[in-house]
C-alpha positions as CSV (number, residue, x, y, z in Angstrom):
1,X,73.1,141.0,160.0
2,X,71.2,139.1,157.6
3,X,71.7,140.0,153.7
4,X,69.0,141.6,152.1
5,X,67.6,139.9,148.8
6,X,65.4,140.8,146.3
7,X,63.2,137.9,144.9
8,X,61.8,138.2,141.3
9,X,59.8,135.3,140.6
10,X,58.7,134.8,136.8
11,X,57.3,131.6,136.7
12,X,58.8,128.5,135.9
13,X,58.3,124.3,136.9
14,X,59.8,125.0,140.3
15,X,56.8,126.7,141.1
16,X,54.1,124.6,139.5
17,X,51.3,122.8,140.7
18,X,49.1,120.2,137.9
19,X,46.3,121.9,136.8
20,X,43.4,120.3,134.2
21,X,45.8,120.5,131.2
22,X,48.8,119.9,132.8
23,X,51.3,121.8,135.2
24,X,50.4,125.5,135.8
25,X,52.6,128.3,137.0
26,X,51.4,128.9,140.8
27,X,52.3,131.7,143.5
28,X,52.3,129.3,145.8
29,X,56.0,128.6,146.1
30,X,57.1,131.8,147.8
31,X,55.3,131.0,150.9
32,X,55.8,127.1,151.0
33,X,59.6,127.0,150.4
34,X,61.9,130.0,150.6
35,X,61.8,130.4,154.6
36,X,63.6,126.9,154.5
37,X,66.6,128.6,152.7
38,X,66.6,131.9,154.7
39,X,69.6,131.5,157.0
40,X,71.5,134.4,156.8
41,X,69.3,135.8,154.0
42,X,66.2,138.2,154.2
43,X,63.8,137.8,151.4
44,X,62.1,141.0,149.9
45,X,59.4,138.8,147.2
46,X,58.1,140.8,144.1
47,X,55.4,137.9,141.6
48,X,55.1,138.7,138.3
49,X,51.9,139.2,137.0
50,X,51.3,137.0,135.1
51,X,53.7,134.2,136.3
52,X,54.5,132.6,132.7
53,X,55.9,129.4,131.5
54,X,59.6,130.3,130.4
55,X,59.2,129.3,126.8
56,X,56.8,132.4,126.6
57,X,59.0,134.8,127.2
58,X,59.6,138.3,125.4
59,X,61.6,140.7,125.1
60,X,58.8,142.8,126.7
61,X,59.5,140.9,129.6
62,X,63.1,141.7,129.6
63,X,62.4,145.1,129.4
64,X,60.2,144.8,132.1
65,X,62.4,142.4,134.4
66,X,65.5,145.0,133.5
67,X,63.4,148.2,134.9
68,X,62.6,146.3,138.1
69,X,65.9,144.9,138.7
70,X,67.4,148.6,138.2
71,X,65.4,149.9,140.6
72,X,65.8,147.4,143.1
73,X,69.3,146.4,143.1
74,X,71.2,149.8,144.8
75,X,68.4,148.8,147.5
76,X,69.1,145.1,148.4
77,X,72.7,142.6,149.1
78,X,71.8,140.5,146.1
79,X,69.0,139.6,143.5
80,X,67.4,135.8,143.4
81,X,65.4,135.1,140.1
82,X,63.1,132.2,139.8
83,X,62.6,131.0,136.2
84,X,61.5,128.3,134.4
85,X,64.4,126.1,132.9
86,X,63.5,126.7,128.8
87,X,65.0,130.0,128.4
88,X,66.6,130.4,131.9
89,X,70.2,130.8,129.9
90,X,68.8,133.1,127.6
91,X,67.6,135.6,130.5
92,X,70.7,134.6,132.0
93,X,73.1,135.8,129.4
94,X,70.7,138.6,128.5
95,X,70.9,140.2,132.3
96,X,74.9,139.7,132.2
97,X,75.6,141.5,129.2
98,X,72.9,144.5,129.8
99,X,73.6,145.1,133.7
100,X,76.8,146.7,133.1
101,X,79.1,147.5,136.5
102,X,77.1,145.1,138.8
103,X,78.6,144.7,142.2
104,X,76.7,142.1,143.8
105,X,75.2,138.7,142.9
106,X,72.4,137.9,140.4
107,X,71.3,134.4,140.8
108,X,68.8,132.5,138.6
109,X,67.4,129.0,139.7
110,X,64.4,126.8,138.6
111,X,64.0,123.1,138.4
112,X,62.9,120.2,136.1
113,X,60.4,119.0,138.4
114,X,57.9,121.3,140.6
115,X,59.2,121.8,144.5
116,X,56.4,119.8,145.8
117,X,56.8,116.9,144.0
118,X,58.4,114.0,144.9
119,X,62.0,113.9,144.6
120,X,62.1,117.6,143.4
121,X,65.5,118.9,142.5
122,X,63.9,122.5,143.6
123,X,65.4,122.3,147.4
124,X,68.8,121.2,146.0
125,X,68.6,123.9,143.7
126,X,67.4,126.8,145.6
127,X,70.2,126.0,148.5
128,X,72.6,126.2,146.1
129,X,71.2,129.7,145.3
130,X,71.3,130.9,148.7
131,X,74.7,129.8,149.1
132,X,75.7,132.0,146.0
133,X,74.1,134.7,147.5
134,X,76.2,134.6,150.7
135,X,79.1,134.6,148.8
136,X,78.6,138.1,147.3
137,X,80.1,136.9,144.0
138,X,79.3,140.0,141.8
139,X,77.9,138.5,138.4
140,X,74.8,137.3,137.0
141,X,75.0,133.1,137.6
142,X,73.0,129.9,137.2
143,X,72.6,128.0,140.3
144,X,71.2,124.2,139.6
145,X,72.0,120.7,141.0
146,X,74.6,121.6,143.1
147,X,76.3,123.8,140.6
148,X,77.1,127.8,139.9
149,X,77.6,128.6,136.4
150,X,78.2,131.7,134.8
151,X,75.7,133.2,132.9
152,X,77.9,133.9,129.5
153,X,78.0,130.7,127.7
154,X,75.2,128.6,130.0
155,X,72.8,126.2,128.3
156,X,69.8,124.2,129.4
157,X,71.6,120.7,127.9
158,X,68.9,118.1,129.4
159,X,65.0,117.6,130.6
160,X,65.2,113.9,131.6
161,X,68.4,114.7,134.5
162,X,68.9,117.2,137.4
163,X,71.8,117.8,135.7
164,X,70.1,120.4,133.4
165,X,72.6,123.0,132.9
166,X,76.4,123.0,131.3
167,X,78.6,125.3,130.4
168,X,81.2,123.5,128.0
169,X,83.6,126.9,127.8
170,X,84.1,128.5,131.5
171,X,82.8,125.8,133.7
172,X,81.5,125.7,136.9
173,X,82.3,128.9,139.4
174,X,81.4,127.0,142.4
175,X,80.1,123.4,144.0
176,X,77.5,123.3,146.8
177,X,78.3,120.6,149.5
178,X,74.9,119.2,150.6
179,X,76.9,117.4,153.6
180,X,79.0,120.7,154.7
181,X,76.5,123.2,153.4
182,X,78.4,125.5,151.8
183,X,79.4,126.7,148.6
184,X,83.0,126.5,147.5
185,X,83.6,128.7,144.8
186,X,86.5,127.6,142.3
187,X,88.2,130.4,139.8
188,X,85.5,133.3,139.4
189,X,88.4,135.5,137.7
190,X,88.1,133.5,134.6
191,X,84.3,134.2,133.9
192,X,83.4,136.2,131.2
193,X,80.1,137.4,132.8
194,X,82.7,139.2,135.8
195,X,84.3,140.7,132.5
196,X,80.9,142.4,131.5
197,X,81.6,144.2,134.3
198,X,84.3,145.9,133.2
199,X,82.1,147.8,130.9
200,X,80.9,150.6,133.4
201,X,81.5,152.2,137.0
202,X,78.8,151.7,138.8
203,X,75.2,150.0,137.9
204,X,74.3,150.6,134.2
205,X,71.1,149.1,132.9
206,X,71.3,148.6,129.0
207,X,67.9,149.3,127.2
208,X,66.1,146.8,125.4
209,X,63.7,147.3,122.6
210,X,60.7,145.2,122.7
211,X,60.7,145.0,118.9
212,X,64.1,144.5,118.1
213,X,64.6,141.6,115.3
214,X,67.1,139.6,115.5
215,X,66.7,136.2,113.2
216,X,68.9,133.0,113.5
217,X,69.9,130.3,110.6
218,X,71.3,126.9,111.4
219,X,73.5,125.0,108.4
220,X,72.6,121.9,107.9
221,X,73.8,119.6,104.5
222,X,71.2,120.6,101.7
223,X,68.9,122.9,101.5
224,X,69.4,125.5,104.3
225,X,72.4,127.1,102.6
226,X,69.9,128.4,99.7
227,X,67.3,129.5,102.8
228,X,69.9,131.3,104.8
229,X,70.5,133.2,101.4
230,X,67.0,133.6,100.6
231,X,66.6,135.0,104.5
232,X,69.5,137.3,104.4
233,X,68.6,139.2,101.2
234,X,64.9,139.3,102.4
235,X,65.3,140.3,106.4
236,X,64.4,143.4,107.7
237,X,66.1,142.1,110.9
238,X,69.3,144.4,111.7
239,X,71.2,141.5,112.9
240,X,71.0,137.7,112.4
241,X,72.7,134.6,114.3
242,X,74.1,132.1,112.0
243,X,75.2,128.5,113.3
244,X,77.7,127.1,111.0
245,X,79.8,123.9,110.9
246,X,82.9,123.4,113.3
247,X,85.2,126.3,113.5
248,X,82.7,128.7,112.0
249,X,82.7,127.1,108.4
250,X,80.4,127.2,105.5
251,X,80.3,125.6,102.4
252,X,82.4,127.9,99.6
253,X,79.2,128.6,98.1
254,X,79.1,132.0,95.8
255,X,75.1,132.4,95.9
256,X,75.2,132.4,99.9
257,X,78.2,134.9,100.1
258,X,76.7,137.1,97.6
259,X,73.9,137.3,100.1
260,X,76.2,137.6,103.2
261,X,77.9,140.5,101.5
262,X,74.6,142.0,100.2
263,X,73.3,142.1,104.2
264,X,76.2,143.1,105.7
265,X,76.9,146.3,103.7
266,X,73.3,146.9,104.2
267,X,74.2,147.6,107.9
268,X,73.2,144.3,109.0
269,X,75.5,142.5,111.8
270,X,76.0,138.6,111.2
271,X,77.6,137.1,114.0
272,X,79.3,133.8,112.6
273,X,78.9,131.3,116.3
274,X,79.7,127.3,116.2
275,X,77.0,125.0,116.4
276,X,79.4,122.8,118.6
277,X,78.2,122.9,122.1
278,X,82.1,123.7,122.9
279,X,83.0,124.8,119.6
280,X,84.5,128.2,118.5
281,X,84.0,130.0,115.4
282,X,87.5,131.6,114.7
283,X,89.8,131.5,111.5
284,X,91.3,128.2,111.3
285,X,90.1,126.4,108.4
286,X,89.7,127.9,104.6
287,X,87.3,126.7,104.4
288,X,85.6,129.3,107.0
289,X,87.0,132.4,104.9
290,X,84.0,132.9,102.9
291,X,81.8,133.8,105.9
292,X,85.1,136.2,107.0
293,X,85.8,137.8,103.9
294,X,81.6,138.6,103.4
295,X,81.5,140.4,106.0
296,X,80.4,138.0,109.1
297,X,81.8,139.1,112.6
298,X,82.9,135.7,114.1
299,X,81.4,135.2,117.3
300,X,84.2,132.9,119.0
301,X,82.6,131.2,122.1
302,X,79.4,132.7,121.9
303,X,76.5,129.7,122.3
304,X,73.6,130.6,120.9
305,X,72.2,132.0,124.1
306,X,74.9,134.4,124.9
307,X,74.9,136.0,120.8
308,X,71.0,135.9,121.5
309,X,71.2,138.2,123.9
310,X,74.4,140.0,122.4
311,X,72.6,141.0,119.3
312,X,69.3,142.2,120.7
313,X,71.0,144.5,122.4
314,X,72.9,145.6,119.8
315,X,69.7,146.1,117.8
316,X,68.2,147.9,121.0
317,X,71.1,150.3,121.2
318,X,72.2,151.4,117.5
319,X,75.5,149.2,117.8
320,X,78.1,149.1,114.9
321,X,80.3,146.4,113.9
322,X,83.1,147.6,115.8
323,X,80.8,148.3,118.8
324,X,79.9,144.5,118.5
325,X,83.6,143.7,117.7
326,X,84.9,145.4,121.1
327,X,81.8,144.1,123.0
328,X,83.3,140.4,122.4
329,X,86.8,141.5,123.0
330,X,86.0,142.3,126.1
331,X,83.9,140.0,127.2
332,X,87.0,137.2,126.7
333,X,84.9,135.7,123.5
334,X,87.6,135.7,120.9
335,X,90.6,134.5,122.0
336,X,92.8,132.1,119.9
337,X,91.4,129.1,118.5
338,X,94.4,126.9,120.2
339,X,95.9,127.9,123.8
């Protein structure tokens, strides 16, 4: 019996077709290739209206992707999502962290170049998608040149290669075999977006508050210290990303932890992350412990898209420090800084 999917299609390259002032979303795509890829699969197709360019997305549309998904995942084997390639990881990480006790797979897909161009990466892409679906793998993962990622700690690392996703921390689950067509899966114990499961019994759906504020500072030598100072003790945001140096580290600068401390004990949550692509923000250098000691929760191996997604839900859902403390425990994010 074939497995029944439910298609969510946002938007995204994979899907375009040129219009006057350049590519277009199109609904097209549905009909011309997703038959091609539906051995073993039934596809159930729901098109967003309107399909959007994945750098416009909101947290509206989380909401709104969230409810739909909730509705229609007790009702179908598996979930494909078709989304454009800018903030694919972000909805990624986003859908892992709020779907709490999910027992089947979530896949997203998209492509860097439109499935009807020539030499589109979007059949490579969406086979490896269908092949994650048969698997039953149940997690929210990327699926992309031959490659299944999990969604916690994905990013979109390139636009000039197929090869547009990484995940420096936890790897690839699984490799698609264009020549055996099949999908052999490698260690999906070890993924921290299985761990989010661990959170509930049975399907919980997280809510997400369409006007949750959550800003996010990047250190740089010079002038950004005294911005991310002026920014903390000006916010109304209830939680802020910061990307320091290395292990988490910040200059020993007593203007900037006077206005660390100042928006922490004003109930805001800081979560410290490295702006190392596989870097980890944890208490190794002295140099990091004036971000500790101000009150900063260190986000370990958070990349920016999985503490993105950590901290709007936190706004969204009244969460503590210790409720985001325990959320990153889980989730596998703060081990040692040396194993």
């Amino acid at each position: 019996m074939k497995k029944r999917i439910f298609v969510l299609y946002t938007g995204g390259t994979i899907g375009m077709t040129p219009g006057a002032d350049g590519l277009r979303p199109d609904a097209a795509l549905l009909a011309d290739a997703l038959p091609s890829f539906s051995d073993g699969l039934s596809f159930d197709c729901r098109i967003c209206e309107p399909l959007i360019d994945s750098s416009a997305v909101s947290l509206q549309n989380w909401r709104d992707w969230l409810a739909l998904l909730a509705e229609n995942i007790p009702r179908y084997d598996g979930v494909l999502l078709l989304h454009g390639t800018d903030t694919l990881a972000y909805t990624a990480a986003l859908l892992a962290l709020a779907l709490r006790g999910l027992d089947k797979p979530v896949v997203l897909t998209g492509a860097q170049r439109p499935f009807g161009a020539a030499g589109s990466d979007a059949p490579r892409n969406l086979a490896t998608a269908a092949a994650a679906l048969k698997t039953g793998l149940p997690q929210v993962c990327i699926a992309f040149n031959g490659k299944l990622f999990p969604a916690i700690g994905s990013s979109k690392c390139s636009t000039e290669s197929d090869d547009g996703f990484a995940n420096p921390h936890f790897g690839v689950l699984g490799t698609w075999s264009e020549e055996r067509r099949r999908l052999t899966l490698n260690r999906p114990s070890e993924s921290p977006s299985a761990a989010a499961n661990a959170f509930s019994d049975g399907l919980e759906v997280l809510n997400i508050d369409p006007q949750a504020e959550v800003a996010c500072l990047t250190l740089i030598p010079g002038f950004a210290m005294r911005q991310a100072a002026d920014t903390l003790r000006r916010t109304a945001a209830r939680a802020a990303i910061l990307q320091s140096y290395g292990h988490g580290n910040a200059p020993d600068d007593a203007e900037f932890a006077d206005a660390v401390r100042g928006y922490t004990e004003r109930g805001g949550l800081l979560l410290n992350i490295s702006q190392v692509p596989h870097g980890r923000a944890a208490a190794v250098y002295a140099q990091g412990a004036v971000l500790r000691r101000s009150g900063a929760v260190s986000g370990g191996r958070c990349n920016l898209e999985t503490a993105t997604a950590l901290l709007t839900l936190a706004v969204s859902n009244g969460w503590d420090r210790a409720r985001l403390e325990a959320e990153l425990a889980t989730l596998g994010l703060r081990r040692p800084a040396f194993e």
